[in-house]
Backbone bond lengths (Angstrom), bond angles and torsions (degrees), N, CA, C in turn:
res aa  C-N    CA-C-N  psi(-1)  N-CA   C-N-CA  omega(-1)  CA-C   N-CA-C  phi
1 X - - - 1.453 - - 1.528 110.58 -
2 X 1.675 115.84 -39.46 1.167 116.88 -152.20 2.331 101.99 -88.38
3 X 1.530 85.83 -7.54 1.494 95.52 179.56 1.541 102.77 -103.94
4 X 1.295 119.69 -19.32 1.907 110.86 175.97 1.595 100.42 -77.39
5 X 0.988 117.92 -8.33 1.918 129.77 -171.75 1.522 103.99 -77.74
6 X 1.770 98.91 -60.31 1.500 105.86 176.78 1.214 105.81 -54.71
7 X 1.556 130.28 -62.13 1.194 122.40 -178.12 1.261 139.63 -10.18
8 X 1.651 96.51 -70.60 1.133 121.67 178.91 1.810 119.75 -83.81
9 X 1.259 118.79 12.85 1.152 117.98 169.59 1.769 89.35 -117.46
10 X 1.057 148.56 -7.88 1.097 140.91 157.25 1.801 115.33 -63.20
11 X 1.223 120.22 -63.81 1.435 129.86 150.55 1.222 124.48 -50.00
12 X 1.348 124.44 -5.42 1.586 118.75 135.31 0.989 134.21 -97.01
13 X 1.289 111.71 9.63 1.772 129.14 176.16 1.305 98.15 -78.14
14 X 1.387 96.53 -56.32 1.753 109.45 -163.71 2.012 101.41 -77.66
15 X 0.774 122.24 -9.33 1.649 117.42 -175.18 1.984 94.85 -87.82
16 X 1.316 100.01 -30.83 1.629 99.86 -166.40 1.931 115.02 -91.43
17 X 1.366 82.02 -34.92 1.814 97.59 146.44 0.914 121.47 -37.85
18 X 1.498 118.36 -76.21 1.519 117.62 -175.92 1.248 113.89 -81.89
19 X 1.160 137.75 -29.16 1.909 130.43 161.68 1.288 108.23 -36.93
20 X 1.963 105.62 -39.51 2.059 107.87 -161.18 1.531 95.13 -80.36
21 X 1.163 124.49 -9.27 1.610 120.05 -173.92 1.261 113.56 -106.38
22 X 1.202 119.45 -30.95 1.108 140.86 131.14 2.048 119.18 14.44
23 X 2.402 68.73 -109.68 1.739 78.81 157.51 1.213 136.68 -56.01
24 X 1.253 118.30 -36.53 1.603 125.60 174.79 1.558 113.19 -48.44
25 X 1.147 109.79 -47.04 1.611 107.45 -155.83 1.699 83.10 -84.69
26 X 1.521 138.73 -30.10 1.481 126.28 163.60 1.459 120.73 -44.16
27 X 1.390 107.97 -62.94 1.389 103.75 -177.98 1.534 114.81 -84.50
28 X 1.504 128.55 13.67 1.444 116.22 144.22 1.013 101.48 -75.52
29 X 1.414 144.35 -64.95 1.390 138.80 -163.63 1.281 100.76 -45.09
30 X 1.490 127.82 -53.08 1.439 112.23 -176.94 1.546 122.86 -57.01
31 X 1.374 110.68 -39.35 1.700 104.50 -167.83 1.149 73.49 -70.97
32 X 1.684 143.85 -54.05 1.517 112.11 -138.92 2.022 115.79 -76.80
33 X 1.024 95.53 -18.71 1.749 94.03 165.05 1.797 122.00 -100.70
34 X 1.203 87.99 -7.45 1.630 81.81 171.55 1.525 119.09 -122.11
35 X 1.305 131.62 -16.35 1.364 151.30 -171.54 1.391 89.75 -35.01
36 X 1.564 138.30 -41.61 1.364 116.17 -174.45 1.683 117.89 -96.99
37 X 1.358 112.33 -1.51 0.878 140.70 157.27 1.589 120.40 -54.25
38 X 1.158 97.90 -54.27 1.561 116.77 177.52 1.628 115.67 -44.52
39 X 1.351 122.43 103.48 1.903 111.09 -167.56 1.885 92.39 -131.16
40 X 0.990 93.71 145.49 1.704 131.59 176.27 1.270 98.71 -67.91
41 X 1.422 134.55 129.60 1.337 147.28 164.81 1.646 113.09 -112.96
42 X 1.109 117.35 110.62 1.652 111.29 176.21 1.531 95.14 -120.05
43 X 1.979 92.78 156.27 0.949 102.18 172.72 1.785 138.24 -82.30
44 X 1.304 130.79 123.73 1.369 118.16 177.93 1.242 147.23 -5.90
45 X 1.126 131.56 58.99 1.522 123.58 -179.70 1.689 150.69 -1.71
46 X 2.510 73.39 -57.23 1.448 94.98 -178.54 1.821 125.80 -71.75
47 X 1.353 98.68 161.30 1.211 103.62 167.38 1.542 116.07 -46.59
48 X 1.282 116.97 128.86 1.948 127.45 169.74 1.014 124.25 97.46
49 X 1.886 107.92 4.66 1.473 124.54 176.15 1.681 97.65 -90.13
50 X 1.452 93.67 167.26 1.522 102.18 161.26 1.419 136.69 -45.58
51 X 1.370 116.48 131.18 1.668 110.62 -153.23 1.557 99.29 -82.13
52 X 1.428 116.70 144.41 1.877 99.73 -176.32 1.653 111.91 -75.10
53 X 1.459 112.06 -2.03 1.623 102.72 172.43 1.421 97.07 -80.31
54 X 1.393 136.74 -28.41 1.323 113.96 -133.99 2.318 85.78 -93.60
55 X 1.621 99.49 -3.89 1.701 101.96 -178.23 1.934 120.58 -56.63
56 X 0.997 142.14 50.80 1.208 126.94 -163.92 1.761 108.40 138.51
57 X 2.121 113.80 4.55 1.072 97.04 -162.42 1.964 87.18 -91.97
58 X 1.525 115.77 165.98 1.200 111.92 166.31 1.542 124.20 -58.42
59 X 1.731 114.25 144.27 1.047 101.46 179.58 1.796 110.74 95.34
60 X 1.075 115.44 -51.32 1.204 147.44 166.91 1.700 126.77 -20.59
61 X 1.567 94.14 -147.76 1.251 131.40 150.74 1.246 138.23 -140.31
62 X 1.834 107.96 107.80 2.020 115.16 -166.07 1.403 96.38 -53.24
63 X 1.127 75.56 -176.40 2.009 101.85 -178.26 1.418 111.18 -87.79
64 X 1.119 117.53 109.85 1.497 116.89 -164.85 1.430 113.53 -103.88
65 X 1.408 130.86 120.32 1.693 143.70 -155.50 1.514 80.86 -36.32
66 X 1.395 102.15 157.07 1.635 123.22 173.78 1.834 92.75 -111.83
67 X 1.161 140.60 10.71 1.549 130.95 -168.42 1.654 82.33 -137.72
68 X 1.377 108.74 159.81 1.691 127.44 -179.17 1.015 107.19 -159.35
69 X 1.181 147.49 136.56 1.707 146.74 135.70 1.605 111.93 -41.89
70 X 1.067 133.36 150.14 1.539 156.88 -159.76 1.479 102.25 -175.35
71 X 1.264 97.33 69.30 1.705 104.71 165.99 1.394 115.14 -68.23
72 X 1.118 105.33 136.66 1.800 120.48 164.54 1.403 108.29 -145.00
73 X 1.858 110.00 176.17 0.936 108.70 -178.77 1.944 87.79 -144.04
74 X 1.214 92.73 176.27 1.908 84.01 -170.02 2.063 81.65 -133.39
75 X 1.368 109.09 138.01 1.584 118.44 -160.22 1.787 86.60 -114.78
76 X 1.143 141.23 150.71 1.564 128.85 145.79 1.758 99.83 -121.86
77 X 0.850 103.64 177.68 1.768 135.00 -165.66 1.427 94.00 -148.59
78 X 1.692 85.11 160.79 2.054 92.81 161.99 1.727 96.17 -79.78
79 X 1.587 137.93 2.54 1.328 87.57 -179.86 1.572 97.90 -134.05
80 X 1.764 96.91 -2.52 2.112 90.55 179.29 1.713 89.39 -125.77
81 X 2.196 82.88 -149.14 1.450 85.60 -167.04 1.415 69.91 -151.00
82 X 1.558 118.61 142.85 1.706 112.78 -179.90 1.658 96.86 -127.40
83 X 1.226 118.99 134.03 1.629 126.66 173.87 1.092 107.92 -115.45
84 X 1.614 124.09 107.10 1.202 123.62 160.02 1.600 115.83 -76.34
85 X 1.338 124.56 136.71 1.828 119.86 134.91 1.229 122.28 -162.05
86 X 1.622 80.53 157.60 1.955 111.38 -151.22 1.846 81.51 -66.21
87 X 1.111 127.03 124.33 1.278 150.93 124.55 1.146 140.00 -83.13
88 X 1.178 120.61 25.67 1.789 117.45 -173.17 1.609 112.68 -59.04
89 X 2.071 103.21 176.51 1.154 118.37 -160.80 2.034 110.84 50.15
90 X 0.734 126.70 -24.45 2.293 129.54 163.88 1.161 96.36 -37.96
91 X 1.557 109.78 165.70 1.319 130.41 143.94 1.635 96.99 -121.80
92 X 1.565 84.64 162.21 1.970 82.45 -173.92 1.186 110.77 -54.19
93 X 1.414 104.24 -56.44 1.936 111.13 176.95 0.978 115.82 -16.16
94 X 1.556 124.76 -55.79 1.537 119.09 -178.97 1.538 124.52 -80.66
95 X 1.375 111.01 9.68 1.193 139.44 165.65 1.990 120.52 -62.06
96 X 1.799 111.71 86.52 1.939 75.19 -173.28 2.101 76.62 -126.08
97 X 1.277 84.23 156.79 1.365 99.42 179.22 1.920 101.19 -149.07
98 X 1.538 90.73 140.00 1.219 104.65 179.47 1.704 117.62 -143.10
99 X 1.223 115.75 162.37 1.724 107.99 -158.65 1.461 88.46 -138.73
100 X 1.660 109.53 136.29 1.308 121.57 -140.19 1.803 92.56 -163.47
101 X 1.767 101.28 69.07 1.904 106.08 178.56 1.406 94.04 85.57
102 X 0.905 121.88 -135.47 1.804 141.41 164.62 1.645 123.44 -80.25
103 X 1.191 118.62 11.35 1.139 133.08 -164.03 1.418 113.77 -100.75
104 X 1.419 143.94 76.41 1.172 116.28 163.26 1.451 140.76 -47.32
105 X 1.534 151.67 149.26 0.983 142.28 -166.33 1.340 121.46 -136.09
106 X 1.398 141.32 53.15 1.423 146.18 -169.62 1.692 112.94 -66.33
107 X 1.191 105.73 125.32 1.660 117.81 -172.37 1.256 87.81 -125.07
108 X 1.676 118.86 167.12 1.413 158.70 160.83 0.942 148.85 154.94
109 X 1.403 107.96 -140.28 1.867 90.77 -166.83 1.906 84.90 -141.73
110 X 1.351 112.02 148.22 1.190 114.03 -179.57 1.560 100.62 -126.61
111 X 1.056 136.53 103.51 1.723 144.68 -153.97 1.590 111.82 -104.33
112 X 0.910 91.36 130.28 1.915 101.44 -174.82 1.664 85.97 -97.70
113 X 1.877 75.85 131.22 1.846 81.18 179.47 1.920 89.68 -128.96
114 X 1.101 102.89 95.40 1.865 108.70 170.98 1.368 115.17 -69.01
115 X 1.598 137.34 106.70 1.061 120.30 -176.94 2.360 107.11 -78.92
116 X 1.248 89.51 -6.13 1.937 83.22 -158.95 1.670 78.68 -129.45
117 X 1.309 111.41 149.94 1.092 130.61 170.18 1.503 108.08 -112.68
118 X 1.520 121.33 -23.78 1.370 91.47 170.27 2.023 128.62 -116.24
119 X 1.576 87.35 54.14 1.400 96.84 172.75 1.756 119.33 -96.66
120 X 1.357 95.58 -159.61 1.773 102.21 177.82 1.454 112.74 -169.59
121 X 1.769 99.42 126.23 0.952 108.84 -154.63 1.613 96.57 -84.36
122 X 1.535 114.15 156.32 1.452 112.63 -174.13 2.377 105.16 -116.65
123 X 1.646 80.42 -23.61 1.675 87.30 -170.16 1.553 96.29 -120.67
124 X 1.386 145.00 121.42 1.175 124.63 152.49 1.702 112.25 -125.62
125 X 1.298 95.76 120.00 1.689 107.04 -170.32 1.413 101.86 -119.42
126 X 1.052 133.24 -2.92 1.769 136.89 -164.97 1.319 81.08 -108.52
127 X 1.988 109.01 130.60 1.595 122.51 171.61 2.106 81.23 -90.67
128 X 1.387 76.91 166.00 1.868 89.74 163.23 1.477 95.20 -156.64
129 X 1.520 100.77 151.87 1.674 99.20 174.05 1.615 89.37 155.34
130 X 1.204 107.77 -155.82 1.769 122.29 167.27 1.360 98.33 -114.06
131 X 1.390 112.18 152.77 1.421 144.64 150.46 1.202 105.99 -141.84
132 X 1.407 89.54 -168.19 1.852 135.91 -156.21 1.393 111.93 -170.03
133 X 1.897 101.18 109.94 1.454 109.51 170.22 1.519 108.75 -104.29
134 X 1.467 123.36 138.80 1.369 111.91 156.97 1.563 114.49 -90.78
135 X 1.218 102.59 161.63 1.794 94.91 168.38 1.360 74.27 -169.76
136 X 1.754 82.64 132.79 1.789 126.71 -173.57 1.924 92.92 -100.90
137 X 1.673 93.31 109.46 1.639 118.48 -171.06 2.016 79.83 -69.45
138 X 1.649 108.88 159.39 1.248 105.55 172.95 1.638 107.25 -96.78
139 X 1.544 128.30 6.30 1.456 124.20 -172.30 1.745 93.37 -153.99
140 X 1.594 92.46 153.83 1.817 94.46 167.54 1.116 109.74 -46.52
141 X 1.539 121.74 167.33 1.612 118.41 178.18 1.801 93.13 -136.89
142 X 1.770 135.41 161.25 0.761 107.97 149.84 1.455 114.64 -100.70
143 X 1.148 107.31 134.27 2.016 111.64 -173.96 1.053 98.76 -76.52
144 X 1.700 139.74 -34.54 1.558 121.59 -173.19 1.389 103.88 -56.00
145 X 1.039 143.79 -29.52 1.660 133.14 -139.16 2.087 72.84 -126.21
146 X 0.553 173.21 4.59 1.621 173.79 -173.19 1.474 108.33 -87.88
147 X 1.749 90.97 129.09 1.719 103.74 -167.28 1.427 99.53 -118.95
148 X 1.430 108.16 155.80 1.372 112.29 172.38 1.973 106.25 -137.35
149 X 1.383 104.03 141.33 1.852 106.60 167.13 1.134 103.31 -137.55
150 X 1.447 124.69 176.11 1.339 155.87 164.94 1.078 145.05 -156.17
151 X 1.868 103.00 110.45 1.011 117.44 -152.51 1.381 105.75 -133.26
152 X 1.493 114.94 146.03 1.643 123.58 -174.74 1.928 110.98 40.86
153 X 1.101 105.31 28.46 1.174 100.41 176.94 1.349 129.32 101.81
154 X 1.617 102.39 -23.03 1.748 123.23 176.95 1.879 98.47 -100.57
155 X 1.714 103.21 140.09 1.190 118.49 -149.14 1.343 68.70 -132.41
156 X 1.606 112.39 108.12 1.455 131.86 149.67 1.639 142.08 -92.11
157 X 1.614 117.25 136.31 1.572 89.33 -150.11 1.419 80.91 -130.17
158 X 1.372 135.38 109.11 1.432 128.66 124.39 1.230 158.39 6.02
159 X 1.381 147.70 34.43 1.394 151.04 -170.40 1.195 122.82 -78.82
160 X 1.304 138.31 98.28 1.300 136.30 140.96 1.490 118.52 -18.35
161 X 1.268 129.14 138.96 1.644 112.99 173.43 1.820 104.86 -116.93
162 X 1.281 88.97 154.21 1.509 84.62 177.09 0.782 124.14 -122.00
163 X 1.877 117.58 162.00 1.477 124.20 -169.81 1.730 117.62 80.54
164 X 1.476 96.25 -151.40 1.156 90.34 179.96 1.325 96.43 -125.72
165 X 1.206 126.25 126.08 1.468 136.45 172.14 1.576 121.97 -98.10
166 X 1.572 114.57 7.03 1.439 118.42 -178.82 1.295 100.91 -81.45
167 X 1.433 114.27 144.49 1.481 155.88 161.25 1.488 88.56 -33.56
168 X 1.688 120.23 126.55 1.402 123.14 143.98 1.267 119.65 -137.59
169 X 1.732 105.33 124.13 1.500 109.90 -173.25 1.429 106.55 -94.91
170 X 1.359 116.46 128.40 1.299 141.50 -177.21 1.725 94.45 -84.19
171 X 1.360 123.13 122.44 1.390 122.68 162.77 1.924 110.99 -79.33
172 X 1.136 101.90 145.41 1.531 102.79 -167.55 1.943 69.83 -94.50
173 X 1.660 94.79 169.17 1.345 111.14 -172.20 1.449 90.08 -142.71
């Protein structure tokens, strides 16, 4: 008896082992492809937003993650630089982006729109609030001539690049 015990607390050593390595090697993979991805959601300040008692009261409104994914991907050309990101539930309006050196800078507001007040939420994975993503462009861009749209939810941004960014090899002599 006292050796089917060991056994089996040995084979739960090893089952919890590999679950813990498991998860680990998941959520490296996650920070390591999304870590810039990763954006801060706070809640509204201003007057006519959601009141912070009314966040978590019953009946209510739960507590909704303060962290979100904001996937993008950054495209180059020989003559721009294209930034996609997934923004869904936005309207563009709440869309502001600004370019700051090589730095892109996407701000907004992500708005909880409740149609029923007397439901209950069972899953809440959508942050809402304002943020601010940076994303470090890989070349100058020129921002005067820089377009932005939004569409299906993905907020695409346009850059011209400037100058000349081709490779020149200097021969040593």
């Amino acid at each position: 008896m006292l050796e089917s015990l060991k056994q089996a607390g040995k084979n739960i050593s090893r089952g919890l082992s590999r679950t813990w390595e498991n998860i680990s090697e998941g959520w490296r993979e996650l920070v390591h492809h999304s870590s810039d991805a990763l954006t801060h959601f706070s809640p509204r300040k201003n007057k006519g937003s959601q009141k912070d008692e009314e966040r978590g009261s019953p009946g209510t409104f739960p507590t909704f993650p303060t962290w979100s994914l904001l996937a993008g991907e950054i495209e180059e050309t020989d003559k721009e630089i294209v930034v996609r990101v997934e923004v869904p539930g936005m309207e563009k309006e709440d869309c502001h982006i600004t370019i700051d050196g090589s730095v892109l800078y996407l701000r907004g507001e992500k708005r909880l729109e409740r149609s029923r007040e007397d439901s209950t939420y069972h899953i809440t994975e959508r942050a809402y609030g304002v943020f601010e993503r940076a994303i470090p462009l890989p070349r100058n861009v020129d921002s005067d001539n820089a377009q932005a749209n939004y569409k299906n939810g993905v907020l695409t941004v346009t850059l011209p690049k400037l100058g000349d960014d081709k490779r020149h090899f200097i021969p040593v002599s």
